[in-house]
C-alpha angles and dihedrals in degrees: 000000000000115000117188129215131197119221152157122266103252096055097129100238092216090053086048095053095042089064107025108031128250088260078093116109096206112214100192113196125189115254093357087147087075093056088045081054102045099054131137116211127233147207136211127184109196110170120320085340135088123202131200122212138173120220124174107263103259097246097053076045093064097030087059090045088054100043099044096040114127119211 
């Protein structure tokens, strides 16, 4: 099974693959690290759980899609 995983461009690939395996498909996407700062955190209540995520706050979202658009 291929799993994929979305980075920055400076993750080193053999570091990657030391801890993580060389099954990873790596996406590197110029300044990803701003979209990993700039996050909101939310909450989802399913049941008797709650579950925390993290998602890039939806203006650094556009800003890094416009900023990183090829034409």
């Amino acid at each position: 099974m291929r799993l994929d995983f979305i980075s920055s461009l400076d993750v080193n690939n053999k570091v990657v693959e030391e801890y993580i395996g060389k099954q990873i498909f790596i996406f590197k996407i110029d300044k990803f690290n701003f979209l990993l700062e700039n996050r909101i955190n939310i909450k989802i209540k399913k049941k008797r759980n709650e579950y925390s995520i993290y998602c890039p706050k939806p203006s650094a979202f556009i800003y890094h899609k416009a900023a990183t658009f090829v034409i």
